[in-house]
N, C-alpha and C positions, 0 to 999 in steps of 0.2 A: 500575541502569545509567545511565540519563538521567532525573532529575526536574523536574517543571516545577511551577508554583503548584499542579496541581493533580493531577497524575498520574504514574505509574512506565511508565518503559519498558522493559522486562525482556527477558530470554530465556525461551523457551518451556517448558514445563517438561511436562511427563508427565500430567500434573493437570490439566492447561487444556481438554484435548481436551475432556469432556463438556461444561464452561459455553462454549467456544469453539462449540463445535456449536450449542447450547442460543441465544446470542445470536445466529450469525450467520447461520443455515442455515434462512433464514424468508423466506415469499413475497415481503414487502418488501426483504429486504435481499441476496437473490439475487436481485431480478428482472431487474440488467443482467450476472448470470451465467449463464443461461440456467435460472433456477430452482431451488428447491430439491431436493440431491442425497444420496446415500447417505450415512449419519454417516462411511462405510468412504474417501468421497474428502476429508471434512474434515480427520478424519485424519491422510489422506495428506498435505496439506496444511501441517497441521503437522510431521509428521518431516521434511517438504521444509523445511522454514524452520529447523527446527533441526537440520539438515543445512547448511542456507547457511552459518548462527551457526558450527557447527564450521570451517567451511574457508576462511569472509572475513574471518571476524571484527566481521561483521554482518547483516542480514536485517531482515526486519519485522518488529519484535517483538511483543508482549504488554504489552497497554496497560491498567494498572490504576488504578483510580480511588482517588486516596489517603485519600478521607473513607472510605471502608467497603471498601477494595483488592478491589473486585469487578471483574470484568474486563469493562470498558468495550470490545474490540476489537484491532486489529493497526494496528499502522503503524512502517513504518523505512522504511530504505536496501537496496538488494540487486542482483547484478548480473544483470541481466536473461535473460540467457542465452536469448535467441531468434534461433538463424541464421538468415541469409536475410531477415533485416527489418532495416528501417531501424534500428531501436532493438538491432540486435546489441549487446551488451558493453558497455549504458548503465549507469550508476547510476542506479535505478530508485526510484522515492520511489512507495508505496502505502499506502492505508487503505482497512480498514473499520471503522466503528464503529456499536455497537448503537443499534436503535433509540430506544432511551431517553434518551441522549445526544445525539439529532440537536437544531439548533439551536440549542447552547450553546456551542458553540467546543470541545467536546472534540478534534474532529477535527482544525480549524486548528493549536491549540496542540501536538498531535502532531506533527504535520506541521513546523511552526516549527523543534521542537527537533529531529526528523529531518533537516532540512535542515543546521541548523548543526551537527549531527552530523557531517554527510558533508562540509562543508567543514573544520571542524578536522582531521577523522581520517583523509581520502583525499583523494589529488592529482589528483582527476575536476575537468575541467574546465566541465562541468554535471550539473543532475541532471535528470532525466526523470520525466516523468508520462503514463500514457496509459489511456482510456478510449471509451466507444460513444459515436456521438455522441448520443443520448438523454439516459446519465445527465449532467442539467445539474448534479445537485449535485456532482458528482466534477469535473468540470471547472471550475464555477463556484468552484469551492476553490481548484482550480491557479490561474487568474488573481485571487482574492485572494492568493495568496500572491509574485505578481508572477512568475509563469510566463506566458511568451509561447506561442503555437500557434506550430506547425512542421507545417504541412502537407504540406513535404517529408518526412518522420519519417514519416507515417502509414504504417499495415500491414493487413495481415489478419492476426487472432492465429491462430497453430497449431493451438488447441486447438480451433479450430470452423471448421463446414463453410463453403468458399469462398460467399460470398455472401450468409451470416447476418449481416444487422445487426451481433446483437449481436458480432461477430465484427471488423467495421472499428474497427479504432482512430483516435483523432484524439489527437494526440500534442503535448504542452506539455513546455516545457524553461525553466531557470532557470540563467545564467551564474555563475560562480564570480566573485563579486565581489571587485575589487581589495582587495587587500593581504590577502585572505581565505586 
């Protein structure tokens, strides 16, 4: 669907669940989701996302490493769908990528071609990113990639109890560049 020097960005496929689970559902790589959870919500997870795939026309997708198409993680475009927050009905830009891939730009260059993604293919006038404010690598991404904070934007995520750290988001946004 979207290839870059070094990797496929795909739709989610059936198959993914176990190595999906397998690379991301580890102490490090949930520690700013509240931990490692049942393989039954990663799952869920995924049919959510290829659920988004059916009815946007995009989502996070499945991010494969093209030297040995092993699945390196998620990352897209997808609309946020959280009422009552600032970030209602954003275009939403996410990643995770395995640990094994941290510090080589797999994440960035995901991210990159998600972005340009979302400006060829949707008339959103930004995309959005948001995170706890702990994970510095997840933020410290978004402003490499020349996302601003928007402290207005910030929220508490639905998904967690009022007053959980991990629960505050701090919210970065990147304007749809002229002639873009």
């Amino acid at each position: 669907m979207i290839e870059t020097e070094r990797l496929i960005l795909r739709p989610w496929r059936e198959d993914d669940k176990p190595t999906f689970n397998a690379i991301i559902n580890t102490p490090a790589m949930m520690l700013h989701f509240g931990g490692v959870r049942p393989r039954a919500d990663i799952d869920a997870l995924i049919d959510k996302l290829i659920a988004n795939q059916a009815k946007d026309g995009h989502t996070m997708w499945a991010v494969e490493h093209k030297a040995d198409r092993a699945l390196a993680g998620v990352c897209g475009v997808r609309i946020s769908g959280y009422p009552g927050t600032g970030v209602s009905d954003e275009l939403e830009i996410g990643w995770r990528i395995a640990e094994r891939y941290w510090g080589t730009g797999v994440a960035r260059e995901a991210a990159e071609a998600s972005i340009a993604w979302g400006w060829a293919n949707t008339d959103r006038p930004r995309i959005s990113a948001w995170t706890n404010a702990a994970n510095n690598r997840s933020w410290g991404l978004m402003l490499r990639l020349g996302m601003v904070r928007r402290e207005d934007l910030d929220f508490d995520h639905p998904l967690y109890t009022v007053g959980d750290p991990l629960g505050r988001m701090v919210v970065y946004t990147i304007d749809r560049p002229a002639g873009a």
